[in-house]
Kinemage of the C-alpha trace (Angstrom):
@kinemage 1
@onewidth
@group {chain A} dominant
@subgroup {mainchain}
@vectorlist {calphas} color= white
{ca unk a 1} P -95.526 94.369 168.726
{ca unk a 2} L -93.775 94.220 165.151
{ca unk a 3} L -93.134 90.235 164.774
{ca unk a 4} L -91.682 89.361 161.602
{ca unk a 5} L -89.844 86.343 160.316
{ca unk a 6} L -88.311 85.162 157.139
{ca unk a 7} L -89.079 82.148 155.523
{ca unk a 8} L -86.660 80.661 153.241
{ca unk a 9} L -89.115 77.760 151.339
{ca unk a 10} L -87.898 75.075 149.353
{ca unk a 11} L -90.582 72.710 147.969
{ca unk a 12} L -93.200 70.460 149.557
{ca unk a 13} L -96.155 71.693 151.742
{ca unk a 14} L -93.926 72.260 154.828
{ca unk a 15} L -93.600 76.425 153.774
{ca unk a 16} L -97.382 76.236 153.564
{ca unk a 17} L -97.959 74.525 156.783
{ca unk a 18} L -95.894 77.243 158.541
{ca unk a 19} L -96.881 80.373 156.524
{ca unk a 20} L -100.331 79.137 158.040
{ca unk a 21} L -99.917 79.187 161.366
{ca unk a 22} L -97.485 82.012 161.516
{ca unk a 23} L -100.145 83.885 160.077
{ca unk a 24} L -102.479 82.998 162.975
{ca unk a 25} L -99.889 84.036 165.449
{ca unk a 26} L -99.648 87.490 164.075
{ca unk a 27} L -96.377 87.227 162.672
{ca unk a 28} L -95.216 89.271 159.069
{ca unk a 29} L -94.179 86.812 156.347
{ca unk a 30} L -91.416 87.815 154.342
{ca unk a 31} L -90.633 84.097 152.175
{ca unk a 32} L -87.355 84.249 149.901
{ca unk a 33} L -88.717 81.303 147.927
{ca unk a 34} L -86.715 78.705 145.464
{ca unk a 35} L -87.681 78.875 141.891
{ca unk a 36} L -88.870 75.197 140.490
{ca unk a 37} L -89.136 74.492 144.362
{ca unk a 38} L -91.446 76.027 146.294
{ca unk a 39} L -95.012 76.342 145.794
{ca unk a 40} L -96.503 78.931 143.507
{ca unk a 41} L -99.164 79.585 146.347
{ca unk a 42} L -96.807 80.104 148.906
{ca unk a 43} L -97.492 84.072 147.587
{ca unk a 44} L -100.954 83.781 148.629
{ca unk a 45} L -100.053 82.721 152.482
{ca unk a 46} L -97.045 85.716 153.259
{ca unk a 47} L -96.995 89.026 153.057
{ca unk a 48} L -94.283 89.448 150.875
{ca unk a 49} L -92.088 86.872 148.740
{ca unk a 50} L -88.861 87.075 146.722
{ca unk a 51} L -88.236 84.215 144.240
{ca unk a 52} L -84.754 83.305 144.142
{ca unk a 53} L -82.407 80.870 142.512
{ca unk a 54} L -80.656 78.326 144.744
{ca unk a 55} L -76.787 80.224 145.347
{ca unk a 56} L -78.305 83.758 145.092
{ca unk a 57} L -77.179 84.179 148.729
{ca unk a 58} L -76.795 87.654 148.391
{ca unk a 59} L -80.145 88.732 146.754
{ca unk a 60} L -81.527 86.933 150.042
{ca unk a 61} L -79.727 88.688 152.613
{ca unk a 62} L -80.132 92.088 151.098
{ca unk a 63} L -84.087 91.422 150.703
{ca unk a 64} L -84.407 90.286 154.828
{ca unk a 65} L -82.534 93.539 155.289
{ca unk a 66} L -84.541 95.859 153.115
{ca unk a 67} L -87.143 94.608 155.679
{ca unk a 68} L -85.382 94.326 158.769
{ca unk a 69} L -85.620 90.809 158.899
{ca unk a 70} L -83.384 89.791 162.045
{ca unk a 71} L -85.062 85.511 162.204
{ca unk a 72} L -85.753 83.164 159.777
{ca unk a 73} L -86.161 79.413 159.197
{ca unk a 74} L -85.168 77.150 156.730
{ca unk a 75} L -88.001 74.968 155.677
{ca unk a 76} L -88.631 72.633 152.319
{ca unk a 77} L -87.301 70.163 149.883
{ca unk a 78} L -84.577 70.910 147.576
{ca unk a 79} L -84.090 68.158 145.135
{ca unk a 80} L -80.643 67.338 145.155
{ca unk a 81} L -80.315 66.217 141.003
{ca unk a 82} L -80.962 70.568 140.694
{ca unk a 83} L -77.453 70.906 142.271
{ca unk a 84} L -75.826 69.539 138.881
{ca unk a 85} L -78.205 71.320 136.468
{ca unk a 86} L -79.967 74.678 137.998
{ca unk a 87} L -77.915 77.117 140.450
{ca unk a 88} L -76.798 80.557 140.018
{ca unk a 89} L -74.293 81.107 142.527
{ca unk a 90} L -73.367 84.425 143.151
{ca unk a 91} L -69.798 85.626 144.490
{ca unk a 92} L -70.858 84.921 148.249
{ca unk a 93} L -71.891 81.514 147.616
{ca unk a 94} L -68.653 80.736 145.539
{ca unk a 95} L -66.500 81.831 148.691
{ca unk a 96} L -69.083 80.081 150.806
{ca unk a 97} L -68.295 76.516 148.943
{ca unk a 98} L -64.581 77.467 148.492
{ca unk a 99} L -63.864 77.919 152.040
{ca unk a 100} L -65.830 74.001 153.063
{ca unk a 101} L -63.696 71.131 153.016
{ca unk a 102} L -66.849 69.040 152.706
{ca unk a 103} L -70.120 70.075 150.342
{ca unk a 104} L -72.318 67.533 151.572
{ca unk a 105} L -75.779 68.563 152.863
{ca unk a 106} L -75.203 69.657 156.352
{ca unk a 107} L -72.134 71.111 155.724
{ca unk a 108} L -73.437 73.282 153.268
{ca unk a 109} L -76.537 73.849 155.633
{ca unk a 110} L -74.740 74.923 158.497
{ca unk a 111} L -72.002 77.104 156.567
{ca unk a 112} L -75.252 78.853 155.090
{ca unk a 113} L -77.145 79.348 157.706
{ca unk a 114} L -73.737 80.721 159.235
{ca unk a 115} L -73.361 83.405 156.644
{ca unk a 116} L -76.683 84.586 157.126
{ca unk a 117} L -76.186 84.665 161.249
{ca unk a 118} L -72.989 86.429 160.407
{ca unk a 119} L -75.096 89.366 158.816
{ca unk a 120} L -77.427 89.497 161.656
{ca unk a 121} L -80.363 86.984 160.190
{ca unk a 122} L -80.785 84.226 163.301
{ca unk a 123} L -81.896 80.641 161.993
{ca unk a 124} L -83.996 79.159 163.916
{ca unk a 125} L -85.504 75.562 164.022
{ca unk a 126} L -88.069 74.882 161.224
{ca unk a 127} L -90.656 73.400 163.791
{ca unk a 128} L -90.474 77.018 165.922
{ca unk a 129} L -93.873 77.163 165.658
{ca unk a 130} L -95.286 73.489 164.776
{ca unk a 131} L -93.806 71.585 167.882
{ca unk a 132} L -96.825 69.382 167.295
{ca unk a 133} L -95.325 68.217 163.731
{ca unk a 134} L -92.295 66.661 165.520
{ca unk a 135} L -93.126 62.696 165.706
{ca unk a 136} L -95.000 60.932 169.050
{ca unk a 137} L -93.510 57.721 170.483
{ca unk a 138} L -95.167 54.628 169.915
{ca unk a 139} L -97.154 52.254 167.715
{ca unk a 140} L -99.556 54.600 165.468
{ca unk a 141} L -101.005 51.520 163.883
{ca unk a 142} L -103.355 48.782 163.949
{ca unk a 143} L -101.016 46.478 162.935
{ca unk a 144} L -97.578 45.905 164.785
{ca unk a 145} L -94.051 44.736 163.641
{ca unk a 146} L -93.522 41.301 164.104
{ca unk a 147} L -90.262 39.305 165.603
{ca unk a 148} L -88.669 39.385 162.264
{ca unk a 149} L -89.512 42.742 161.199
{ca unk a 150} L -88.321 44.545 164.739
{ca unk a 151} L -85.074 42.617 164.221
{ca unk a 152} L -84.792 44.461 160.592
{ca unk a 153} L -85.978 47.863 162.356
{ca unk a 154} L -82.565 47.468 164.503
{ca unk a 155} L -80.468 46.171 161.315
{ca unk a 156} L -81.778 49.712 159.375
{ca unk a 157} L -81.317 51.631 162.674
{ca unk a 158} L -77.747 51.466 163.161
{ca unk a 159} L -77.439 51.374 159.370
{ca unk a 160} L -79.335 54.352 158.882
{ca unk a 161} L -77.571 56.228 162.115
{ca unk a 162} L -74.385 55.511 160.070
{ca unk a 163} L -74.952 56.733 156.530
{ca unk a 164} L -76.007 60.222 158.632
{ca unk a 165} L -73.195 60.168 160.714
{ca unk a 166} L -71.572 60.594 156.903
{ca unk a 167} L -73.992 62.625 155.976
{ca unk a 168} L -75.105 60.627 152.953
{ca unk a 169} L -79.075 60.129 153.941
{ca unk a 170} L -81.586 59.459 156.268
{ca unk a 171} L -83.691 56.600 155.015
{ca unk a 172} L -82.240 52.725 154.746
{ca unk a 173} L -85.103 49.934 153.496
{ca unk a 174} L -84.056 46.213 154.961
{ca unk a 175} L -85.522 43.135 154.447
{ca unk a 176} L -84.778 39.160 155.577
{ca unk a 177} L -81.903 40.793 157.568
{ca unk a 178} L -80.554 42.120 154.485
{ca unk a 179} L -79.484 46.245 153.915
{ca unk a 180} L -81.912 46.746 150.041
{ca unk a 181} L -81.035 50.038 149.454
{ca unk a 182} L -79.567 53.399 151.020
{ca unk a 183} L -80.887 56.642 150.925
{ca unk a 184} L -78.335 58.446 148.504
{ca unk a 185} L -79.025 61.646 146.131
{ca unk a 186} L -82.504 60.514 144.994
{ca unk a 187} L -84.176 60.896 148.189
{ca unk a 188} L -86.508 58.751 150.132
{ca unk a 189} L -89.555 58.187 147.894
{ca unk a 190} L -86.737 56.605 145.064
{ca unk a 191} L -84.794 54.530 147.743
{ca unk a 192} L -87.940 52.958 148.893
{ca unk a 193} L -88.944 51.953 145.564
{ca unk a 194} L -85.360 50.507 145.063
{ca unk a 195} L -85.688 48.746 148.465
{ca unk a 196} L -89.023 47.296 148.408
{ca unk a 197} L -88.551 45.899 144.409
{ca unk a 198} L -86.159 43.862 146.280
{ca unk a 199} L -88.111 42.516 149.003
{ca unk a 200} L -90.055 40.585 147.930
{ca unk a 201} L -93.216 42.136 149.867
{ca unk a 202} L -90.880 42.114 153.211
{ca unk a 203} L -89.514 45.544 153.002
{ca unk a 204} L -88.634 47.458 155.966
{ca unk a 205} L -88.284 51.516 155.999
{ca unk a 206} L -86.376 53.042 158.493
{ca unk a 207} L -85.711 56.820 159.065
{ca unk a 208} L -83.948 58.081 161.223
{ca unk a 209} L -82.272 61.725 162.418
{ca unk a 210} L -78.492 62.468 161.794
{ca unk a 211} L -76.637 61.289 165.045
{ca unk a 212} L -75.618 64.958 164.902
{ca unk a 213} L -78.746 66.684 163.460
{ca unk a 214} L -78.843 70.385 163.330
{ca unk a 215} L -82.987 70.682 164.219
{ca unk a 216} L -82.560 73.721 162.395
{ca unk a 217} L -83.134 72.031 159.039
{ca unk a 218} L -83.189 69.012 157.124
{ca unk a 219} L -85.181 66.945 160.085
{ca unk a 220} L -86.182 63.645 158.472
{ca unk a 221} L -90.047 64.336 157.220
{ca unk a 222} L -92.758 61.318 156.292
{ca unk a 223} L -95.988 61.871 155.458
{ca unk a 224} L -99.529 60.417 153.688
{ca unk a 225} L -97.419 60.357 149.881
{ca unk a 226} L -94.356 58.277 151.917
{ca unk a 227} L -96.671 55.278 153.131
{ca unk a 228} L -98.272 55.545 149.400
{ca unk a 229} L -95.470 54.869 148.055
{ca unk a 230} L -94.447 52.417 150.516
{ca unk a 231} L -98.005 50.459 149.255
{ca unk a 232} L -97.008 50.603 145.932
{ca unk a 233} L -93.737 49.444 146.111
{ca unk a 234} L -94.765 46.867 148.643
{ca unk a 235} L -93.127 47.841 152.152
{ca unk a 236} L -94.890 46.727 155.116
{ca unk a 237} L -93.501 48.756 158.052
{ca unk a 238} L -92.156 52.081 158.395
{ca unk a 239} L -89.700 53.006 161.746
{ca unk a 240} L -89.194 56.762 162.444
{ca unk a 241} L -87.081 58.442 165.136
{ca unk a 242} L -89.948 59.700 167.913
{ca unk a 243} L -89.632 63.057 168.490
{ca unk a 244} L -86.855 63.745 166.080
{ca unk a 245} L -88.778 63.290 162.762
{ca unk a 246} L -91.691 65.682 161.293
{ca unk a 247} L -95.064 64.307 160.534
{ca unk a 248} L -97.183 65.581 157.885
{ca unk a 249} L -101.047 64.835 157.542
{ca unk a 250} L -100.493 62.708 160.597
{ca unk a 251} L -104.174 61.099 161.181
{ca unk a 252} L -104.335 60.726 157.041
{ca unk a 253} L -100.739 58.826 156.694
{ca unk a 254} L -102.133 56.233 160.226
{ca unk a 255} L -105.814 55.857 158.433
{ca unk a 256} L -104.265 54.875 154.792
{ca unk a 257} L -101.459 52.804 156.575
{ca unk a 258} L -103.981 50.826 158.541
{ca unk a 259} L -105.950 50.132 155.250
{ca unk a 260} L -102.831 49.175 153.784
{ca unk a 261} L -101.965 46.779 156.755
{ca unk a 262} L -98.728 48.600 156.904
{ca unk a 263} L -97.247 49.425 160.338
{ca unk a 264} L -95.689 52.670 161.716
{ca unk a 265} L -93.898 52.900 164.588
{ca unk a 266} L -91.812 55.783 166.355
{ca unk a 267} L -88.447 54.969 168.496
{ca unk a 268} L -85.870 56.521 170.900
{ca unk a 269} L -82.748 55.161 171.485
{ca unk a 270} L -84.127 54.604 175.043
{ca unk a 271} L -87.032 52.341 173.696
{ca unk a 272} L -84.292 50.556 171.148
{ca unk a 273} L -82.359 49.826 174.488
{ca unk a 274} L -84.820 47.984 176.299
């Protein structure tokens, strides 16, 4: 049986992760992979990769159909400062963006992944093959949120459901019942350091999902290097959305976080109910 899927990698060890274990499950790897993005040794996990510029949306599409190519996923960082300062668009992409009424990230997400589905390339969700990535419910930790803290975990979870419902992040920090900062173009990592410098050693992280995610792509991600940062800057607890978030380095991120004394806990809107 010929299995083969496409990988379109952006940064981060995500592309790795599934190269991996689509390896293991016999697939062919054929990566279209993001220069200054993804991982030099992604080449050494696929069969076959094409480096690419972000907005070379042609190239792409023409190398998944030099090699029949018919699935792919979407899976990576792109840092969002490289939108001002390094893409090539090509003529498709420029028609792509003219034709949106909105460029923000799921927009442009889901209009892409639509131009690829119109030429016969099928996105399909970047955890296809790592269901186990996707986050548990439940307290991971040692330590658990107290009164005060759960009451900021609800402040940042409707805040944080809101700035995705407009599609500007995913990540809100809170502290003494008080919003510290909003995920915006910097990403997490920089809006937890903005947050926490202003909490006084209180700082809350919450993450959540977009209240209309596409699990295609962009699924909120933590990891070991988010509750490293969170020690450094001097956040206490991180919240993520329970089955709706990826994991990376899961057992590392709960041993570090209990040396830390920082707490982790994952949600659903049924648990935030009760």
């Amino acid at each position: 049986m010929d299995l083969r899927i496409g990988l379109i990698a952006g940064g981060g060890q995500f592309p790795l992760i599934f190269s991996k274990r689509a390896k293991k499950r016999g697939f062919t790897i054929f990566a279209a992979a993001y220069i200054h993005e993804a991982d030099p040794m992604l080449k050494d996990h696929v069969d076959e990769i094409e480096w690419l510029h972000l907005g070379q949306i042609r190239r792409l599409i023409r190398y998944f159909k030099l090699n029949h190519v018919s699935e792919a996923v979407m899976i990576g960082t792109i840092r969002k400062t490289r939108i001002f300062s390094d893409v090539k668009p090509d003529t498709k992409a420029i028609s792509l963006i003219l034709g949106m009424k909105h460029t923000h990230d799921d927009g442009v997400l889901r209009a892409f992944a639509g131009a690829l589905e119109k030429e016969g390339i099928k996105i399909q969700a970047s955890t296809l093959l790592l269901p186990e990535l996707l986050a548990p419910p439940g307290r991971w930790t040692k330590r658990k949120p107290n009164r005060s803290e759960m009451s900021d975990i609800e402040l940042g979870w409707r805040c944080a459901k809101e700035i995705g419902r407009l599609d500007i992040g995913q990540c809100v920090v809170v502290g003494g019942g008080s919003i510290l900062a909003v995920e915006a173009i910097d990403g997490t990592d920089e809006t937890i350091k903005r947050g926490a410098a202003l909490g006084s050693g209180t700082a809350v992280v919450v993450k959540t999902c977009k209240p209309n995610q596409d699990n295609r792509f962009d699924m909120p991600a933590v990891g070991t290097d988010t509750i490293k940062t969170m020690n450094i800057a001097g956040a206490g607890v991180l919240a993520v959305e329970a089955q709706k978030a990826v994991v990376f380095d899961r057992k590392e991120m709960i041993d570090f976080a209990n040396q830390a004394n920082i707490a982790i806990i994952a949600m659903d809107e049924a648990e935030r109910a009760r």
